[in-house]
N, C-alpha and C positions, 0 to 999 in steps of 0.2 A: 609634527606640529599640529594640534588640535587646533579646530574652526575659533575658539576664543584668541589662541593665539596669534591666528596668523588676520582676525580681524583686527586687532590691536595695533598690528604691526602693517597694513593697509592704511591705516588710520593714521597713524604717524606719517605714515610716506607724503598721504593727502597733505596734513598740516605743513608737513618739510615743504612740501613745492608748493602751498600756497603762499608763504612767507617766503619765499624766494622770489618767487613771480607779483610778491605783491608793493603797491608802493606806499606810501609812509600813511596815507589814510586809512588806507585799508588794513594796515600793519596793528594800527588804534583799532579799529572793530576787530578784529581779531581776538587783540587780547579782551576787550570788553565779552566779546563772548565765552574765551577762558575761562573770566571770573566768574562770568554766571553761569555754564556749566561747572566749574567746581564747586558753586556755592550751592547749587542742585544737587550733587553727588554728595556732598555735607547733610544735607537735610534731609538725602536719603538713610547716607548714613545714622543718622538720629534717629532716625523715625526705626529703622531697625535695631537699633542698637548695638550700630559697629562702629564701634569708639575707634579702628586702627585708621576705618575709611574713612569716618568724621575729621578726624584730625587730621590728616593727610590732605583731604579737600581742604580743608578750610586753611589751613599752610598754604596749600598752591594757588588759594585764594587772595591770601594775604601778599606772594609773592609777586602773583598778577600784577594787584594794583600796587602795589609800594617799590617794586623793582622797571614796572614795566608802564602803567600810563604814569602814577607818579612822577618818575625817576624822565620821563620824554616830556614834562612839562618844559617850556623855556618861560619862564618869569620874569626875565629879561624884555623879552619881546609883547608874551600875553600880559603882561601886566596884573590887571587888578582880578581879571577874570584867571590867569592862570594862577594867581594866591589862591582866592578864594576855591578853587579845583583841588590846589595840594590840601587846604584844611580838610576839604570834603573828605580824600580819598585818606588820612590819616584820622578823620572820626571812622571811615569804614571799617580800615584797618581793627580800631580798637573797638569796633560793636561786633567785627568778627570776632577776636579774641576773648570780648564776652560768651559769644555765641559757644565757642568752644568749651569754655568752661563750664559754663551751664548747663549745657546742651539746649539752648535759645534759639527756637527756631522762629521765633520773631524777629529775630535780631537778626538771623541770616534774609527773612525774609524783607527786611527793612535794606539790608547793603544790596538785595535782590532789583528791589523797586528802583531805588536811584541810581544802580549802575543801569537796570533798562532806560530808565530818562533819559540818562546820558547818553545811551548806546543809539537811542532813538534821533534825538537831538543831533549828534555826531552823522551819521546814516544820511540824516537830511541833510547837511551840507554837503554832501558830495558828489554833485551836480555841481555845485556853484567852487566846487575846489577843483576840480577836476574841468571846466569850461575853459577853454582857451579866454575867453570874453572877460570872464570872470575869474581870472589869474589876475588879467592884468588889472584888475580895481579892487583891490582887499577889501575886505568886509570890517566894519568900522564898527567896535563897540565902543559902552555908553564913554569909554574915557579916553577917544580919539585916537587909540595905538589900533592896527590892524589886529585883527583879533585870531591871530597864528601863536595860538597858545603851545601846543605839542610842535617842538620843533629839534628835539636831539635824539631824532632816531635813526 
């Protein structure tokens, strides 16, 4: 086992047990940082021009967000704010897929910026999701449903 491989496979282990040990907030920052590590290895891939790595990241980009925060929206519950989250994450979806075709590294860099927004945004509530205090008083967006947008995970 060469050092590349058996770094690889440390790396895995890491991710395995931290989604194991992690709970559903932290489950959301996780994948947020997936997609923007793949969408980095995309752009590396561009910039080199390694079309097998580009499109491979930017797949497991796509699959991040459309299988993984997408697919854990509840719209049921978030309401207008979790609509608005699924359009976002389906223009991502398809500014990646331009990305790809192109080879647009604008356009990764654009799904870059507003998933860190997000990643950012998300990060900061997690004091107020995780407080005992502030369990018991949901967080009230502008259309009066508690604003527990991600909840089928």
């Amino acid at each position: 086992m060469n050092a590349t491989t058996a770094t690889k496979a440390y790396a895995a282990v890491e991710i395995e047990s931290g989604v194991h040990a992690a709970d559903p907030h932290k489950l959301i920052s996780m994948l947020f940082q997936g997609a923007l590590l793949a969408i980095a290895n995309a752009r590396n891939g561009i910039l080199r021009k390694d079309i097998p790595a580009k499109g491979a990241s930017i797949s497991k980009a796509i699959m991040i967000i459309g299988e993984g925060l997408q697919a854990s929206l509840d719209k049921n519950v978030g309401g207008e704010l979790a609509q608005n989250l699924d359009a976002l994450y389906s223009y991502m979806c398809t500014r990646l897929l331009i990305a790809n075709v192109n080879d647009d590294v604008a356009a990764l860099d654009e799904v870059a910026r507003l998933l860190g927004e997000l990643k950012g945004a998300w990060d900061g509530i997690r004091q107020s999701v995780t407080a005992p205090a502030a369990a018991a008083q949901p967080v009230k967006s502008h259309n009066k449903q508690p604003a527990l947008v991600y909840g089928r995970m």
